[in-house]
Structures are given as C-alpha cells and as structure tokens.
C-alpha positions in Angstrom: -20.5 13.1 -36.1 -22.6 14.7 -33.7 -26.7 13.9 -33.5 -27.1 17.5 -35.2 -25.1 17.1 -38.2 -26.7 13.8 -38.9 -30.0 15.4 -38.6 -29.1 18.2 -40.9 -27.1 15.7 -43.4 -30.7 13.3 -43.6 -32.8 16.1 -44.2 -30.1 17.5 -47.3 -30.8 14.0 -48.6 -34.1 14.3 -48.2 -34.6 17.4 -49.9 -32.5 16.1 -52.8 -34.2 12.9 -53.4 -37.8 15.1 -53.3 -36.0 17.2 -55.8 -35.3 14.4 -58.1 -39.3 13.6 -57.9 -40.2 16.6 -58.3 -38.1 17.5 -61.8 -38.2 13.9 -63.3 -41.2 15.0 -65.6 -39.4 18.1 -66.7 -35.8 16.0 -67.1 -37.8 13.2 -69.2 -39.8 16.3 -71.1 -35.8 17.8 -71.8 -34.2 14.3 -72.0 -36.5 11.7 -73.3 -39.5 10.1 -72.2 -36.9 6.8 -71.5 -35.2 8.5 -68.7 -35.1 6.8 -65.6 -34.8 7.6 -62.2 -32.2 5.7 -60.1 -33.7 5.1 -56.5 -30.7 3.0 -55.5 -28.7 5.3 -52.7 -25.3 4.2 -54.2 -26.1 4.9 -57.6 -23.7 7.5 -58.9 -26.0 9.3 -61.0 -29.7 11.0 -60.7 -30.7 9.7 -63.7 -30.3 7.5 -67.2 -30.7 6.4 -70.5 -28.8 5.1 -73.4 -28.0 8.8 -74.4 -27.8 10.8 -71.2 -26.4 10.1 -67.4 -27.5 13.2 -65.4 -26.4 14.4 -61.9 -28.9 16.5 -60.0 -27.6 19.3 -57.3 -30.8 20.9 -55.2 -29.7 23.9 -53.2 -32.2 25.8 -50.9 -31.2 29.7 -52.1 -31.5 31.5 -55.1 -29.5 31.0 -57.9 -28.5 34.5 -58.2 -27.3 34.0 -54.3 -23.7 32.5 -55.6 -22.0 33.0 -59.2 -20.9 28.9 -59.3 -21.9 25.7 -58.2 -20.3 22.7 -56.9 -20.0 19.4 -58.9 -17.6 16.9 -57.6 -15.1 16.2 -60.0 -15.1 12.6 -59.4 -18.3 12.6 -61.6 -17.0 13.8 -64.3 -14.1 11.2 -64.2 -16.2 8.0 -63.8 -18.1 9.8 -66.4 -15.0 10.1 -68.7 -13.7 6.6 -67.7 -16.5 4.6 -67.8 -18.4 6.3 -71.5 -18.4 3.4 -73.1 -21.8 4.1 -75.2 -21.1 7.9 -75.8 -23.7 8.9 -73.5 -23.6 12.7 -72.9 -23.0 13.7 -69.2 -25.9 16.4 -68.3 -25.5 18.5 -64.8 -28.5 20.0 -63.5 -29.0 22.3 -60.6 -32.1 23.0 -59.1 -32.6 26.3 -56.6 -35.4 27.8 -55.0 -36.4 30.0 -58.0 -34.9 28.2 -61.2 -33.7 25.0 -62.7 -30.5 25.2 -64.9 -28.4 22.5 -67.0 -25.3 22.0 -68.2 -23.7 19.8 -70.9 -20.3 18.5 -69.9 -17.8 20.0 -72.6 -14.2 19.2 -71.6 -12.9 22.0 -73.0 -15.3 24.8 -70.8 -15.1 22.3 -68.0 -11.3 22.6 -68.2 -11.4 26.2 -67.7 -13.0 26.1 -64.3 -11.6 27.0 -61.3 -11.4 23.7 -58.7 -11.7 23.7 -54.8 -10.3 21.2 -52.3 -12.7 20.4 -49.4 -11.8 18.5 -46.6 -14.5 16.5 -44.4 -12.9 16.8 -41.0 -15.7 14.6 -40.0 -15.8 11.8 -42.5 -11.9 12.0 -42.8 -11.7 12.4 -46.4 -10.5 14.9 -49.3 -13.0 16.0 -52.4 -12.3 18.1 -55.3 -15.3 20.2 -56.4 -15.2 22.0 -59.9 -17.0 25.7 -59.5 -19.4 25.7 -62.7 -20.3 29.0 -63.8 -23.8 28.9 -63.0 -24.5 31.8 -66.0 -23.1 29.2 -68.2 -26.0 26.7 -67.7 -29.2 27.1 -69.4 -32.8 27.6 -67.8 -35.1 25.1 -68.4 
C-alpha cells in the first residue's frame, strides 16, 4: 500500500473513532445510560451492553448523496452466531447532516441487495449488504 492510501485509510479511522465520541451521548440517551464505548481497535463492535451491540458507519457526505449504505455482512453473522444473551444488533450511520439507525430484522435484512468488494491491496474478499438508508430512522 502506497504512503497515500495509508494516510487517507488513518484519517478514515480517525474520523470514525471522533464520530463514536461525538454520538456516545446521543447512543446512551437512545440506548441506555449503560452503554459503553469499546476503545479496543479490534473490538468488533462500536458499542455495548447487555441489551444492544451497535456498529457505527461515519461517512463524510449527505445522507441523501446515496440511497444505501454499506454494512459488512460478517457483522451480522458474528452477530447471529455469537447472540447468546438475545442482545439486539443496532446499525447506526452517521453523515454530515443526519444520524440514522437501524434494528437488525432478518427478514428486511434478507431482502437486501449484497455487493462483493475485493481489496486488491489487502488481498482479501468482503461482502457488504446495501441497507436502504430510507429504512433507518433519524435520531
């Protein structure tokens, strides 16, 4: 990987992990007031508690620029293989002009569309399911 896309991947962390500062009051407000922020890197979600695991996507557009978002689906399936308290998977997405959630419901999440990406640079394949961002609700 080139010095460039390092740069650019760092500050897309970056910008995330301000993101997750910046909406843990109004994801604890929405959540519970027990909801905690993960700080490890390698966590695989945003945040947690004994109800909720929550994944946080931060884009720098509009909301209204696309029609979906990306999640990747191997969320959903350590979600789904590793509920062993019945906690309720919660996807939030957070552009420059709104913040919007989403509820995983196997049955919706069935119904949309997926996309294979493949990292040329990191030599790896992810599936992404396009949620339909006028599915989520504001906050």
């Amino acid at each position: 990987m080139d010095n460039k896309k390092r740069i650019n991947n760092t500050n897309e962390y970056s910008y995330g992990k301000l993101k997750e500062l910046e909406l843990y009051p109004k994801i604890k407000e929405k959540f519970g007031e027990d909801i905690q922020l993960c700080i490890n890197k390698f966590q695989y979600y945003d945040y947690y508690n004994n109800n909720y695991l929550i994944e946080l996507k931060a884009r720098k557009v509009k909301s209204t620029r696309y029609n979906t978002i990306f999640l990747n689906k191997s969320k959903i399936l350590s979600f789904i293989n590793d509920n062993i308290n019945n906690k309720k998977f919660v996807f939030v997405a957070s552009w420059i002009d709104k913040d919007k959630y989403i509820i995983y419901d196997k049955d919706k999440f069935d119904k949309y569309d997926i996309e294979v990406f493949q990292s040329k640079e990191k030599n790896y394949v992810d599936i992404l399911i396009k949620v339909v961002i006028s599915d989520m609700t504001d906050f």
